[in-house]
CHARMM internal coordinates of N, CA and C (Angstrom, degrees):
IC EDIT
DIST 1 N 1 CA 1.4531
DIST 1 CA 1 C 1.5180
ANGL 1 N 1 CA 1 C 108.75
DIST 1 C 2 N 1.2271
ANGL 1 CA 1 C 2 N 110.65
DIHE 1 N 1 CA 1 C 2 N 135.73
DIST 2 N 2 CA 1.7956
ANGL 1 C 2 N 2 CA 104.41
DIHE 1 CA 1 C 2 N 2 CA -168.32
DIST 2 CA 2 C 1.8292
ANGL 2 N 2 CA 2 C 97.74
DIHE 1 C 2 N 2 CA 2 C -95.16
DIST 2 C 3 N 1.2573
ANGL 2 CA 2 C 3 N 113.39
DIHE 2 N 2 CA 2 C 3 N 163.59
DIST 3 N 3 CA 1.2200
ANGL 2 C 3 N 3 CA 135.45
DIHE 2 CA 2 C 3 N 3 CA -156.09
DIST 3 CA 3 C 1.8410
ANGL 3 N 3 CA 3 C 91.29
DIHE 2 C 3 N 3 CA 3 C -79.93
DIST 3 C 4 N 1.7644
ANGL 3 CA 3 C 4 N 111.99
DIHE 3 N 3 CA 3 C 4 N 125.06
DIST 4 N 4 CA 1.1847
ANGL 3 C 4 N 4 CA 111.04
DIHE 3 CA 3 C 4 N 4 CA 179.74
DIST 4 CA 4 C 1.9010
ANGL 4 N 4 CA 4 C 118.89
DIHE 3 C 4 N 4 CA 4 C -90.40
DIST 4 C 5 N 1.0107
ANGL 4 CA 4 C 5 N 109.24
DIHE 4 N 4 CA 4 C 5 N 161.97
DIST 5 N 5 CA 1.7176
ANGL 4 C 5 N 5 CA 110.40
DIHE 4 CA 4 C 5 N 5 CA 178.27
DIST 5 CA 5 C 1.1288
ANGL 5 N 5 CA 5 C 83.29
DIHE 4 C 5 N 5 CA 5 C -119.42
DIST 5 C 6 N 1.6968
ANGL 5 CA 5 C 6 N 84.65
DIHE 5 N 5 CA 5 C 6 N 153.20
DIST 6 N 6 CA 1.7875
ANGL 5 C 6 N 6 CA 112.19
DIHE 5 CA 5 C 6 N 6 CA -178.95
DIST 6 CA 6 C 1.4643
ANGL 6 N 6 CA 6 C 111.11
DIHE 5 C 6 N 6 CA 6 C -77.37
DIST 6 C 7 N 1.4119
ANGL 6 CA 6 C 7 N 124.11
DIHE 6 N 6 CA 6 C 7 N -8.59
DIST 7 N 7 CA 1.1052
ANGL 6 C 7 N 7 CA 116.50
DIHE 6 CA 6 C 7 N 7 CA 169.95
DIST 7 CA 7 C 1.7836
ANGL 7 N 7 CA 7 C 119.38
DIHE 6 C 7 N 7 CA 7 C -68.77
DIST 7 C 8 N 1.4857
ANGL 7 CA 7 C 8 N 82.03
DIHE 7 N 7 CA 7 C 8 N -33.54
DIST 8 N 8 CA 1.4565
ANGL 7 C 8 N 8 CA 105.98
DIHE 7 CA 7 C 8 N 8 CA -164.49
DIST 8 CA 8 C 1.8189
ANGL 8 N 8 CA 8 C 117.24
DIHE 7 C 8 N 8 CA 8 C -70.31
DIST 8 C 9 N 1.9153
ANGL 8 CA 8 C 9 N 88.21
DIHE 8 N 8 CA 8 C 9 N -38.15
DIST 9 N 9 CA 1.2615
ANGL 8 C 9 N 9 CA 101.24
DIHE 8 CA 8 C 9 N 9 CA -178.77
DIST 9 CA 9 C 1.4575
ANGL 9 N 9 CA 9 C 117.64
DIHE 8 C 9 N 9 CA 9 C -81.08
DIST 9 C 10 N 1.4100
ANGL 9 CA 9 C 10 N 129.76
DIHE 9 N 9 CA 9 C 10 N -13.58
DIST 10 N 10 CA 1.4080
ANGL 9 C 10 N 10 CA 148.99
DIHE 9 CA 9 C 10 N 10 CA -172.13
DIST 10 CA 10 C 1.7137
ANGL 10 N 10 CA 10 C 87.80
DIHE 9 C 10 N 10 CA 10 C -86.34
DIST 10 C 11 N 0.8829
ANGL 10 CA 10 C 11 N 153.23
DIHE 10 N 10 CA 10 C 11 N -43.27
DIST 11 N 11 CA 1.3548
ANGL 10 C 11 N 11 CA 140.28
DIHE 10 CA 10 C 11 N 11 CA -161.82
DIST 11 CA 11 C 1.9715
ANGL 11 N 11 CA 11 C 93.13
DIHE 10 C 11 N 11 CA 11 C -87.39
DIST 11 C 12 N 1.1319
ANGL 11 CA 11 C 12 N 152.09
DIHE 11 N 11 CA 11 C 12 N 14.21
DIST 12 N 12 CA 1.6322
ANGL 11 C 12 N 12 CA 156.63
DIHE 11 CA 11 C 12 N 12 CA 134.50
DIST 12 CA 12 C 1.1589
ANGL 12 N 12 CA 12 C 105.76
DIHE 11 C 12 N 12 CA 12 C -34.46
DIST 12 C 13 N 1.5517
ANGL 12 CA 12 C 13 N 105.05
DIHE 12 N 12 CA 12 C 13 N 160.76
DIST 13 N 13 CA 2.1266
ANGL 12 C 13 N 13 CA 90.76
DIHE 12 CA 12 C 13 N 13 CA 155.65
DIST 13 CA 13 C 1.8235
ANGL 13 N 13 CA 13 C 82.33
DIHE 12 C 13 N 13 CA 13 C -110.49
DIST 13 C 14 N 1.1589
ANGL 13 CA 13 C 14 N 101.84
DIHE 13 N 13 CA 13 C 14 N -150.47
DIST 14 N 14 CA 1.7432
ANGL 13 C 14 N 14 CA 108.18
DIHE 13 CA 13 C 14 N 14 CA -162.33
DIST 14 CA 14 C 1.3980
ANGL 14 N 14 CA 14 C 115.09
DIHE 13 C 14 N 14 CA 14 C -78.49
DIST 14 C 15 N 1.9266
ANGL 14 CA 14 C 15 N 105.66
DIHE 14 N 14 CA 14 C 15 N -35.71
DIST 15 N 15 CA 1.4522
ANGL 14 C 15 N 15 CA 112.39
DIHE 14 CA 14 C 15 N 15 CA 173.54
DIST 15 CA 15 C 1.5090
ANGL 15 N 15 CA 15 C 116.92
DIHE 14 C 15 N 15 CA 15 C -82.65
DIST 15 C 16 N 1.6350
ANGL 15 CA 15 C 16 N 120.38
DIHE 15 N 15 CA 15 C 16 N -13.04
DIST 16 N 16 CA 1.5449
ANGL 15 C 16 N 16 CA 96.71
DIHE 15 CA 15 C 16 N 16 CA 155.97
DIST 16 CA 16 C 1.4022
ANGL 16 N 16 CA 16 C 112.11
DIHE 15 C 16 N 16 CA 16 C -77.29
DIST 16 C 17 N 1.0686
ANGL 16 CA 16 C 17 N 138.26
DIHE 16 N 16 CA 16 C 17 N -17.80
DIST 17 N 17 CA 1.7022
ANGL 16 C 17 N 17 CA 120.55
DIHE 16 CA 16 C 17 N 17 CA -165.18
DIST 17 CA 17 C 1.8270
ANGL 17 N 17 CA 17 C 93.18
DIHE 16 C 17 N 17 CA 17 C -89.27
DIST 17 C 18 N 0.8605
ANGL 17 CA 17 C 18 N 114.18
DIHE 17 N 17 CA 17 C 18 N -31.44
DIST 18 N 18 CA 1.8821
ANGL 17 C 18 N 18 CA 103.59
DIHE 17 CA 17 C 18 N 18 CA 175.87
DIST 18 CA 18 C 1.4074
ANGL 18 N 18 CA 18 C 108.71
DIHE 17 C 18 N 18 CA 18 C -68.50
DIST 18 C 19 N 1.4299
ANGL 18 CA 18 C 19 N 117.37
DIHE 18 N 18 CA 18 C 19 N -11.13
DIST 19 N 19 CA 1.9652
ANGL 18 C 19 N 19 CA 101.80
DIHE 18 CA 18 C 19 N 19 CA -176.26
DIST 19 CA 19 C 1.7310
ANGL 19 N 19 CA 19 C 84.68
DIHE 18 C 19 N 19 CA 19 C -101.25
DIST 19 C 20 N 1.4026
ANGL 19 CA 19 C 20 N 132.18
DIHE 19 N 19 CA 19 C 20 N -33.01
DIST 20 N 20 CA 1.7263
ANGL 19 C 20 N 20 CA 123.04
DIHE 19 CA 19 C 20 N 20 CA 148.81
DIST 20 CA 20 C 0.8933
ANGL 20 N 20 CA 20 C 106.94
DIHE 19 C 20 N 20 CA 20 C -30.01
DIST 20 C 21 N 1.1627
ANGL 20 CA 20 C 21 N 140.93
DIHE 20 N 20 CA 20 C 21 N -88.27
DIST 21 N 21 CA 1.5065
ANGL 20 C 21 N 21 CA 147.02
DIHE 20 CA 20 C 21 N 21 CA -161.68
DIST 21 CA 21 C 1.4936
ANGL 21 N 21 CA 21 C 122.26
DIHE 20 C 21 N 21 CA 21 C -61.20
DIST 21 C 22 N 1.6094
ANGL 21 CA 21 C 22 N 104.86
DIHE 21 N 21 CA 21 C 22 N 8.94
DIST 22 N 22 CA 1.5204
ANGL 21 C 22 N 22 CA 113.12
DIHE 21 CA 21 C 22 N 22 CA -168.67
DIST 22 CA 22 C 1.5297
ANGL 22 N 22 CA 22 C 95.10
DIHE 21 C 22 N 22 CA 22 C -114.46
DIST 22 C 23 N 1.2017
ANGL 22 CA 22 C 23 N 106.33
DIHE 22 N 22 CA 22 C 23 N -44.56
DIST 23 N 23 CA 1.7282
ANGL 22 C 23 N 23 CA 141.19
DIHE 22 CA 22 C 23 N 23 CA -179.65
DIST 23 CA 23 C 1.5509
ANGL 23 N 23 CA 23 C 90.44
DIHE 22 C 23 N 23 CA 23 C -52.17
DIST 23 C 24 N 0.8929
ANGL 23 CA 23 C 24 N 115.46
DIHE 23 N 23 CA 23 C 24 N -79.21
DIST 24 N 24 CA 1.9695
ANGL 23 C 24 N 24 CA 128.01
DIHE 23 CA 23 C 24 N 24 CA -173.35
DIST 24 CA 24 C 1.3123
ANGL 24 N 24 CA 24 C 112.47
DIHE 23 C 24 N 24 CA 24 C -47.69
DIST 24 C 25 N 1.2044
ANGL 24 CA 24 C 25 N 117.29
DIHE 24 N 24 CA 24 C 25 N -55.33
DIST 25 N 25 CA 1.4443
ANGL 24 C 25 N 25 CA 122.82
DIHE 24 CA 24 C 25 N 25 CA 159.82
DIST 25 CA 25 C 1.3260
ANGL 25 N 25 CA 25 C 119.92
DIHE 24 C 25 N 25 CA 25 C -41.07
DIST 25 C 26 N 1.2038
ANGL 25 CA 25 C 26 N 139.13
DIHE 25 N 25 CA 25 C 26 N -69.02
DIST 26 N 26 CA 1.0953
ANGL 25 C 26 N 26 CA 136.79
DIHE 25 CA 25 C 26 N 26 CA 145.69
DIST 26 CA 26 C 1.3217
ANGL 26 N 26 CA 26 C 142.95
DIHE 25 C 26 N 26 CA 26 C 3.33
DIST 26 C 27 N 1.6233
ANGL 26 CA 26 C 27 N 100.84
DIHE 26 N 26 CA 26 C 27 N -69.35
DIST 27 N 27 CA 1.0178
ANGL 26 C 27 N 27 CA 128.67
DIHE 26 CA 26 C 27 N 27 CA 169.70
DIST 27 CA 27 C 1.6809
ANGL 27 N 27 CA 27 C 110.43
DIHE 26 C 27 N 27 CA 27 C -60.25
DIST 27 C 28 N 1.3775
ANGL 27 CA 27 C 28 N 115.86
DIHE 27 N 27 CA 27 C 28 N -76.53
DIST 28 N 28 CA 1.7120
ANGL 27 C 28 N 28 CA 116.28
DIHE 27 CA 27 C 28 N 28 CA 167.35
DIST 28 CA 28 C 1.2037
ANGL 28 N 28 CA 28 C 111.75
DIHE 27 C 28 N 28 CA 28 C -43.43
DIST 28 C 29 N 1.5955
ANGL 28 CA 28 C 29 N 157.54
DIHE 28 N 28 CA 28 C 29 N -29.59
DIST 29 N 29 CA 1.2732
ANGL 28 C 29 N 29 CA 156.86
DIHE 28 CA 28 C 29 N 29 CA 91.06
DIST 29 CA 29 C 1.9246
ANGL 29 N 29 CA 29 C 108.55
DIHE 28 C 29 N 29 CA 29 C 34.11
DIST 29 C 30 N 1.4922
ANGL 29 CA 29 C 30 N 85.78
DIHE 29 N 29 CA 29 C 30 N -73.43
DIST 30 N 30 CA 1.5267
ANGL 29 C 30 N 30 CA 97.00
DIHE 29 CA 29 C 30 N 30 CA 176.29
DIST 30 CA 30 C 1.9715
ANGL 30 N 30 CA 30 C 134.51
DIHE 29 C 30 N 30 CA 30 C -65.31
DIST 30 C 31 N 1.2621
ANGL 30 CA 30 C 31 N 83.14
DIHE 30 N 30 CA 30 C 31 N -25.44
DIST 31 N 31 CA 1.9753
ANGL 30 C 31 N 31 CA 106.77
DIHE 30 CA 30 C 31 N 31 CA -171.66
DIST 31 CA 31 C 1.5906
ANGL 31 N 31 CA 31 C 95.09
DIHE 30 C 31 N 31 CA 31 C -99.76
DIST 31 C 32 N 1.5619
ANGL 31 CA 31 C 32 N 130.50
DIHE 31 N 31 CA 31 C 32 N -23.84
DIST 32 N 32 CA 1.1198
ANGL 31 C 32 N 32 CA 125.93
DIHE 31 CA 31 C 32 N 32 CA 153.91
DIST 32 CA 32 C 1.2466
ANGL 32 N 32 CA 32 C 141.61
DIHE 31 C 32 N 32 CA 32 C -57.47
DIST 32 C 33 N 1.5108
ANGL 32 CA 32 C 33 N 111.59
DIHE 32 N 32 CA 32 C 33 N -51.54
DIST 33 N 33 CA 1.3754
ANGL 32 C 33 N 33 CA 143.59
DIHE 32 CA 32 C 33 N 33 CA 151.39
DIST 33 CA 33 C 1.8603
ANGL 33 N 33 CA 33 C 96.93
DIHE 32 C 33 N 33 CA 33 C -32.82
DIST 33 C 34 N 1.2496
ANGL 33 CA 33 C 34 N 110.47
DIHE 33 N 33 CA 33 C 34 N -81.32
DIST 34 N 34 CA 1.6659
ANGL 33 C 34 N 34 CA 113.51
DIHE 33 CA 33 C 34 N 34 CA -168.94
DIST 34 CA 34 C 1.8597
ANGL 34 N 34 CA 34 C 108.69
DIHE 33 C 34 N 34 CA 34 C -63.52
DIST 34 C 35 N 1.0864
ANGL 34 CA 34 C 35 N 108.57
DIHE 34 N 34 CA 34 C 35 N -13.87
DIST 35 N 35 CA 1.5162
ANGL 34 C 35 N 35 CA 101.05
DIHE 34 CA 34 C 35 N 35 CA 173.09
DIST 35 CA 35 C 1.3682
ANGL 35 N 35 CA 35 C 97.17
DIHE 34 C 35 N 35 CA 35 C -74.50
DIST 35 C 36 N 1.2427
ANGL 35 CA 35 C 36 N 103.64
DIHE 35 N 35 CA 35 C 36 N -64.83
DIST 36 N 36 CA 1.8532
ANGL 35 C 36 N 36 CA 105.38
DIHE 35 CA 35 C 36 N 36 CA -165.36
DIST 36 CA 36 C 1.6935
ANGL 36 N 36 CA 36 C 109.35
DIHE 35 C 36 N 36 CA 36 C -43.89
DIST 36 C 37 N 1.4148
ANGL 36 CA 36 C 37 N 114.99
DIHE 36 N 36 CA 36 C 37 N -59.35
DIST 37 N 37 CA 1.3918
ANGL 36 C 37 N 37 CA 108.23
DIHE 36 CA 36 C 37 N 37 CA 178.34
DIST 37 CA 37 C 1.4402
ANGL 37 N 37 CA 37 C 117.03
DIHE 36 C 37 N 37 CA 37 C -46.54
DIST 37 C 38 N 1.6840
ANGL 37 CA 37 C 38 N 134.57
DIHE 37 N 37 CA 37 C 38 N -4.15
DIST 38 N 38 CA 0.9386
ANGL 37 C 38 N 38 CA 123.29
DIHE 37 CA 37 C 38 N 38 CA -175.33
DIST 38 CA 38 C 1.5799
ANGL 38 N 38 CA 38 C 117.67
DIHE 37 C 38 N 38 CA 38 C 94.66
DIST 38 C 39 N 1.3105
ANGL 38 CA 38 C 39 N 122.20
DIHE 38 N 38 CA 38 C 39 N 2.85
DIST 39 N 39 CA 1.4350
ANGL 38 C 39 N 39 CA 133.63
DIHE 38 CA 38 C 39 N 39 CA 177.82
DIST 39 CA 39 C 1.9006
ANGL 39 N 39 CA 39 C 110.08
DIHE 38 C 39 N 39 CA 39 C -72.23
DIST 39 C 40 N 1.1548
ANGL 39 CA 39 C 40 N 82.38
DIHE 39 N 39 CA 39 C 40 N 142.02
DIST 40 N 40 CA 1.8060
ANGL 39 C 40 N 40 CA 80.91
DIHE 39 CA 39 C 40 N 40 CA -178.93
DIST 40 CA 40 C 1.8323
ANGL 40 N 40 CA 40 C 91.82
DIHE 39 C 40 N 40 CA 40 C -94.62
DIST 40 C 41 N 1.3195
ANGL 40 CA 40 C 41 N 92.58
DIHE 40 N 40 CA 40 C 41 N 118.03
DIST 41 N 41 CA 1.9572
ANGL 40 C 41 N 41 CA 120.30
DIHE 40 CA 40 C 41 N 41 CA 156.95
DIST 41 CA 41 C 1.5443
ANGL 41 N 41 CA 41 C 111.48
DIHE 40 C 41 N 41 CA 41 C -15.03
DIST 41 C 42 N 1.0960
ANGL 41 CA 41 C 42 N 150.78
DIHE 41 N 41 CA 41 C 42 N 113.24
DIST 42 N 42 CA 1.2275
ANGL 41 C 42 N 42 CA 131.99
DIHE 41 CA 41 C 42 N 42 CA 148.69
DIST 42 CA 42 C 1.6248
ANGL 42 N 42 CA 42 C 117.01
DIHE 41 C 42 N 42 CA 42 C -42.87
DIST 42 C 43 N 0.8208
ANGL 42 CA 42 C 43 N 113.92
DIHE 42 N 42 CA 42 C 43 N -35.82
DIST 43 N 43 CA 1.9260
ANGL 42 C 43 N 43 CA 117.70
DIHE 42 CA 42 C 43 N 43 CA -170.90
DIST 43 CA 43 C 1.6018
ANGL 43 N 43 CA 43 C 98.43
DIHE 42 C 43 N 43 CA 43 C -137.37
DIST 43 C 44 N 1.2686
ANGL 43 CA 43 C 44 N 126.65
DIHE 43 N 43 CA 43 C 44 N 109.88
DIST 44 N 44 CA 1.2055
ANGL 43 C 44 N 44 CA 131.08
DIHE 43 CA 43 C 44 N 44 CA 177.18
DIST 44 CA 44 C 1.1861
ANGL 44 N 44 CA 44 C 119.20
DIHE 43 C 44 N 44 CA 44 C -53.97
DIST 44 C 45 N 1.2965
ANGL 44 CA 44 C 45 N 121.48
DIHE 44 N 44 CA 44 C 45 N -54.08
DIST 45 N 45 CA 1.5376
ANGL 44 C 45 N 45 CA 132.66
DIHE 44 CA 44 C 45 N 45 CA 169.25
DIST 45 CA 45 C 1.7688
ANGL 45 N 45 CA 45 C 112.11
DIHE 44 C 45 N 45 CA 45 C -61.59
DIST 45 C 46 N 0.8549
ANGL 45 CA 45 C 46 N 134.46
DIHE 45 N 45 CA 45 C 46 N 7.76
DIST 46 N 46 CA 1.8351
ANGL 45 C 46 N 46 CA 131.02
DIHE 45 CA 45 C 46 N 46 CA -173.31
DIST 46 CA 46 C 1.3357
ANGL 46 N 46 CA 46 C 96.31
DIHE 45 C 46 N 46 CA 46 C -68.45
DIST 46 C 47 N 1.2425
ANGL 46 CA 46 C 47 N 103.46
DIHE 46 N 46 CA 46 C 47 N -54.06
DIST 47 N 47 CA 1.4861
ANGL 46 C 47 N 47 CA 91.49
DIHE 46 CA 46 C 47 N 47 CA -159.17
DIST 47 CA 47 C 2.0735
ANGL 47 N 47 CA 47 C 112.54
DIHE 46 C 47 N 47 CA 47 C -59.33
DIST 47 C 48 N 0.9076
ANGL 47 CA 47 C 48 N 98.66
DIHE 47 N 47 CA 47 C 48 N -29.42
DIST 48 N 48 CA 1.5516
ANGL 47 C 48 N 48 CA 104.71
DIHE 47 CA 47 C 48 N 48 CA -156.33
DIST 48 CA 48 C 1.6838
ANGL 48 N 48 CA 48 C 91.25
DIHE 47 C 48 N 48 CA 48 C -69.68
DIST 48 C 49 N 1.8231
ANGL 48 CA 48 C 49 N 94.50
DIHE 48 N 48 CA 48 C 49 N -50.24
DIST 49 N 49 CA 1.5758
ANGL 48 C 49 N 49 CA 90.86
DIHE 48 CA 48 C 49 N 49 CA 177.58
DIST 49 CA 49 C 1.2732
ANGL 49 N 49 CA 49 C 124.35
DIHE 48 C 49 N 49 CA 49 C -76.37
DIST 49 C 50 N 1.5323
ANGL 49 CA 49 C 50 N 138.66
DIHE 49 N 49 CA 49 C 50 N 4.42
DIST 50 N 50 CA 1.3268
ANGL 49 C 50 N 50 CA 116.31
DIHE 49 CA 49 C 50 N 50 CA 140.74
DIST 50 CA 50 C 1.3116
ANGL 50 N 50 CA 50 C 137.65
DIHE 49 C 50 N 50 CA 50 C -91.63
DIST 50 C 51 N 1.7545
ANGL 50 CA 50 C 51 N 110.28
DIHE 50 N 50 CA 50 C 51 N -11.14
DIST 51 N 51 CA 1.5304
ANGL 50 C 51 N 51 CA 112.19
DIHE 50 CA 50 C 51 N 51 CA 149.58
DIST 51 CA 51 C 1.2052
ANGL 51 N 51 CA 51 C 119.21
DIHE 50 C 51 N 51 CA 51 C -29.64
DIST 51 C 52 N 1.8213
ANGL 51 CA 51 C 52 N 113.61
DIHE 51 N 51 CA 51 C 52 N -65.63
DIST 52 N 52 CA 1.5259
ANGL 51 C 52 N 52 CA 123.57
DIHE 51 CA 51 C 52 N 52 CA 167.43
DIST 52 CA 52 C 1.3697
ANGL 52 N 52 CA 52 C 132.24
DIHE 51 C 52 N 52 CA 52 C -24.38
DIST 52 C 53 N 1.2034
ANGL 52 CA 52 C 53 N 114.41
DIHE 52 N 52 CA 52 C 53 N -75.95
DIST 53 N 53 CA 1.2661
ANGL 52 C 53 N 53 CA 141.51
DIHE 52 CA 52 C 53 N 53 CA 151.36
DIST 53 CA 53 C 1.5301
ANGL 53 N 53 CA 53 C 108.65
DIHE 52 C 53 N 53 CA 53 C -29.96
DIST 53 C 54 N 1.1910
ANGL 53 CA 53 C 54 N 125.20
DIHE 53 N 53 CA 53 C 54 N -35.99
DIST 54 N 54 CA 1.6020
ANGL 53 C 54 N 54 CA 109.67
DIHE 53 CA 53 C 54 N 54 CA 159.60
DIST 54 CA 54 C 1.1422
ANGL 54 N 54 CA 54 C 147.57
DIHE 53 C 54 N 54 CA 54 C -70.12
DIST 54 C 55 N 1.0741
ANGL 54 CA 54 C 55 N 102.66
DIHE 54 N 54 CA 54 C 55 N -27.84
DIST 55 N 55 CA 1.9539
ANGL 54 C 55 N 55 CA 154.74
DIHE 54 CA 54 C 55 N 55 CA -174.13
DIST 55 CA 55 C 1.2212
ANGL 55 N 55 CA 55 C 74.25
DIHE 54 C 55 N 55 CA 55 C -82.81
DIST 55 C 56 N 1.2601
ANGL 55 CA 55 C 56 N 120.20
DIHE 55 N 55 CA 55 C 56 N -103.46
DIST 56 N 56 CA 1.4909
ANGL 55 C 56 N 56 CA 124.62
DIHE 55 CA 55 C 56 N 56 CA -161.50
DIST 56 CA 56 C 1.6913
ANGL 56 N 56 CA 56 C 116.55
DIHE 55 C 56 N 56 CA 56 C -18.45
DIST 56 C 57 N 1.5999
ANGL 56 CA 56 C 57 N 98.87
DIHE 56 N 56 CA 56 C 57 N -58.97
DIST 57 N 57 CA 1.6104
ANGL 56 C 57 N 57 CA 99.81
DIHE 56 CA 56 C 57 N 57 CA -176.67
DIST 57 CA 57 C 1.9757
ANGL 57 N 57 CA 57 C 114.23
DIHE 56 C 57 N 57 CA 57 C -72.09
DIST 57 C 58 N 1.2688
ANGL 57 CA 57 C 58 N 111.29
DIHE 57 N 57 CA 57 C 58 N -10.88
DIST 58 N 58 CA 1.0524
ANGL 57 C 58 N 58 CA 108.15
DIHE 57 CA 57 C 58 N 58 CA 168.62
DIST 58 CA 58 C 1.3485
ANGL 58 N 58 CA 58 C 123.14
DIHE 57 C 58 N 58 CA 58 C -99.94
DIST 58 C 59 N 1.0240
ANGL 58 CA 58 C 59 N 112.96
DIHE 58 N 58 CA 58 C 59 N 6.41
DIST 59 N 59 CA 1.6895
ANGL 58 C 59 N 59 CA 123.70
DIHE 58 CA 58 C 59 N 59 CA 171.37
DIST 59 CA 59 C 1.5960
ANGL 59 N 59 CA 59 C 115.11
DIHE 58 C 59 N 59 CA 59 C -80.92
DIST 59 C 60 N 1.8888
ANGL 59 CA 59 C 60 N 100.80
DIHE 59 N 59 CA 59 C 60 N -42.91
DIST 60 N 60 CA 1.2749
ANGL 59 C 60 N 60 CA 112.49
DIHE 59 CA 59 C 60 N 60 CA -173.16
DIST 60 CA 60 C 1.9398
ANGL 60 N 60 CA 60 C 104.29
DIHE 59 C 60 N 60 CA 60 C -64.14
DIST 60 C 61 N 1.4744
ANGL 60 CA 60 C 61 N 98.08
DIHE 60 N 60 CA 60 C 61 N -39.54
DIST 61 N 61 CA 1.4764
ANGL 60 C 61 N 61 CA 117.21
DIHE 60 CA 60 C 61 N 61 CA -161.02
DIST 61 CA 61 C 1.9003
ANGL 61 N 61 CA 61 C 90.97
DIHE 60 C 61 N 61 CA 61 C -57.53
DIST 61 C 62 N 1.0237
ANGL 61 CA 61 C 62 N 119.00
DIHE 61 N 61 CA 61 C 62 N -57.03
DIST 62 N 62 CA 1.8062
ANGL 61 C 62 N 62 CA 129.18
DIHE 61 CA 61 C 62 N 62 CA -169.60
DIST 62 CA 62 C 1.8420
ANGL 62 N 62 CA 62 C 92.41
DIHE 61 C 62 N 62 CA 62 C -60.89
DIST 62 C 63 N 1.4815
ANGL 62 CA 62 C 63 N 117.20
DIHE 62 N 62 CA 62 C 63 N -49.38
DIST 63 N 63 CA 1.6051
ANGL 62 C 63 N 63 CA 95.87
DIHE 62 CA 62 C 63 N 63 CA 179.42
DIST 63 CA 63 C 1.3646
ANGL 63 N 63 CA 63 C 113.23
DIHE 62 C 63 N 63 CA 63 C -70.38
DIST 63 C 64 N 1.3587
ANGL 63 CA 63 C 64 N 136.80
DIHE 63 N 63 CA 63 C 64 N -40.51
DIST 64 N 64 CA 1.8233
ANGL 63 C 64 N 64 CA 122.45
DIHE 63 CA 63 C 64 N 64 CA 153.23
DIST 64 CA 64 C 1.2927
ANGL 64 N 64 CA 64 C 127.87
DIHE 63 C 64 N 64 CA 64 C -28.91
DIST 64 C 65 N 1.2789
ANGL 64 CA 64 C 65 N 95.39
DIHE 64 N 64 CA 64 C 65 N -41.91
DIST 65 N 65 CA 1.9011
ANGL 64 C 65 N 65 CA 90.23
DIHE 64 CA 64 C 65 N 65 CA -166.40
DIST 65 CA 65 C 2.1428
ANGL 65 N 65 CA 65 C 94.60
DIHE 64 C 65 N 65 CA 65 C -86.12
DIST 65 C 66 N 1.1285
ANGL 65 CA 65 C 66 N 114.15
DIHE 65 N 65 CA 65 C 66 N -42.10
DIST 66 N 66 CA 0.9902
ANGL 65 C 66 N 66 CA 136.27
DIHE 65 CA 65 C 66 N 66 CA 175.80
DIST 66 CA 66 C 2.1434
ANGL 66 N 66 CA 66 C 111.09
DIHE 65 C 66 N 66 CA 66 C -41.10
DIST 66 C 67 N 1.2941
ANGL 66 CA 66 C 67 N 89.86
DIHE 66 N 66 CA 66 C 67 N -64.53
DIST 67 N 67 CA 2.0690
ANGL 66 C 67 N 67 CA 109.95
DIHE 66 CA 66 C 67 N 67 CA 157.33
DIST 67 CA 67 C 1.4786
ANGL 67 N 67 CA 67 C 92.75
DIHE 66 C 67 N 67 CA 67 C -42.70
DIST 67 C 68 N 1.3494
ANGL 67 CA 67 C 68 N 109.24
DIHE 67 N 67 CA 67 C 68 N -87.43
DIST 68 N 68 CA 1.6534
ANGL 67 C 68 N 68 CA 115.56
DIHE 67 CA 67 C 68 N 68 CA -147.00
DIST 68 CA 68 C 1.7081
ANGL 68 N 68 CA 68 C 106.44
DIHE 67 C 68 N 68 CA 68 C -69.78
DIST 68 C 69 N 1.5672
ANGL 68 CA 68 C 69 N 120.62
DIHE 68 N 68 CA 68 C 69 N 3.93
DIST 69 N 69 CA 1.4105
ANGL 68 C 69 N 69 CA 99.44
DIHE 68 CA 68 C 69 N 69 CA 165.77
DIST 69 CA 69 C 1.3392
ANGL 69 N 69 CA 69 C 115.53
DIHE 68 C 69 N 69 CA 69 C -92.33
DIST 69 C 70 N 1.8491
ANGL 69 CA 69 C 70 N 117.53
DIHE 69 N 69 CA 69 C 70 N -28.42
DIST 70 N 70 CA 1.2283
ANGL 69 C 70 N 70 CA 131.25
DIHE 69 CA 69 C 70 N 70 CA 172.95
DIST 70 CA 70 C 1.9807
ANGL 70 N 70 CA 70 C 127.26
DIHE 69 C 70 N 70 CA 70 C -71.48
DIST 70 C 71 N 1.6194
ANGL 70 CA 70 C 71 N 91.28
DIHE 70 N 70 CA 70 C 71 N 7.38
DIST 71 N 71 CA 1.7258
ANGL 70 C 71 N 71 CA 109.80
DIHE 70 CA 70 C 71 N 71 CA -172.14
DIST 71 CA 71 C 1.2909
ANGL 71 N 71 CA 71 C 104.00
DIHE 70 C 71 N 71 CA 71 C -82.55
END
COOR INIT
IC SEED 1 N 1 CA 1 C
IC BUILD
């Protein structure tokens, strides 16, 4: 899954960025799994950058809900 921008991720409505955030999970799930067994990472940095990328999409998600209670 390639690394999302907040520009990119702000144009979602709320239920695509939670199946993102289900997707990513998953995925770091998976790169966790192969670290622990002792597997060398394809991309050293993945993991950190889809932590990010979660954060990120859940940051955007709290200023939506955050907008539409103050509307």
């Amino acid at each position: 899954m390639a690394i999302l921008k907040a520009s990119e991720i702000r144009e979602f409505s709320i239920d695509e960025m939670n199946e993102k955030i289900a997707e990513l999970k998953r995925e770091l799930m998976k790169e966790g799994v192969n670290k622990s067994t002792g597997g060398a990472p394809s991309n050293p940095g993945k993991i950190k950058e889809i932590k990010k990328t979660i954060a990120r999409i859940l940051t955007i998600i709290n200023e939506k809900e955050a907008k539409a209670l103050n509307a």
